[in-house]
N, C-alpha and C positions, 0 to 999 in steps of 0.2 A: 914599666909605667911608674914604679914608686920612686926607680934612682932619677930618672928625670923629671919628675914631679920635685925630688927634694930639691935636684940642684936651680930648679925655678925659682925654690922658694926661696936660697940662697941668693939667686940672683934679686928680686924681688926684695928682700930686707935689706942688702946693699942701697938699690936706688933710694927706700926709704928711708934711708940712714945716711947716706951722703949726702944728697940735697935737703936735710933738716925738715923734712918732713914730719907732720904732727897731726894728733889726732883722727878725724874722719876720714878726711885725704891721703894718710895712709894707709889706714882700713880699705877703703874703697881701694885703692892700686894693691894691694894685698889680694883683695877678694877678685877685680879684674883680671892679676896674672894666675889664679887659678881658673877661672874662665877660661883663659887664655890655655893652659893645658890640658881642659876638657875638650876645647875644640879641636886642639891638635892631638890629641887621642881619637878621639871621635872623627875626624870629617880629615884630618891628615897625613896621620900613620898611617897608611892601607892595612899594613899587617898585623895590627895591633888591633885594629876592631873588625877584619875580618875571623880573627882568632876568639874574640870573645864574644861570648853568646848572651850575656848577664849586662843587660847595659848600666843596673846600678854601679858595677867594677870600675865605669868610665869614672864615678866620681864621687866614689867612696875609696877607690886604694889611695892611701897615702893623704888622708886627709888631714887627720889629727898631726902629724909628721909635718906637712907641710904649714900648717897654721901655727905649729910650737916650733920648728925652727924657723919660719919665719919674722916673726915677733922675735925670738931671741936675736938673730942676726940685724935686726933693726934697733932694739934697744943698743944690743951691744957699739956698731958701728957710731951710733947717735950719741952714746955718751965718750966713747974716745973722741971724735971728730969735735962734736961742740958745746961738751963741757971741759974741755981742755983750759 
């Protein structure tokens, strides 16, 4: 759960970092693709929440991780791409 959680968030500060995305709007698409991997822990890996018993795990592993490289990967890509 946490290395595909990371790599979401990877994914996720990309799009907000290449299409110049700002403020709220990227908060919100941040906090949606983590939604986004609660769900698919939850109601789409079968194996993955047949195996856990603790439903807080769905969406507390890898939180902090996922919200601080997120943000990093989106400031970072933001100011390469358009403060060039």
């Amino acid at each position: 759960m946490y290395y595909i959680r990371v790599a979401f968030a990877f994914l996720a500060g990309l799009i907000c970092g290449i299409l110049n995305v700002v403020g709220v709007l990227g908060l919100a698409i941040g906090i949606g693709v983590f939604i986004l991997t609660y769900l698919l822990f939850r109601y789409g890996i079968k194996s993955i929440s047949e195996s856990i018993k603790d439903t807080r795990k769905f969406y507390m592993t890898g939180i902090f991780s996922y919200f601080l490289i997120w943000y990093v990967i989106w400031v970072l890509f933001f100011n390469l791409i358009w403060m060039a």
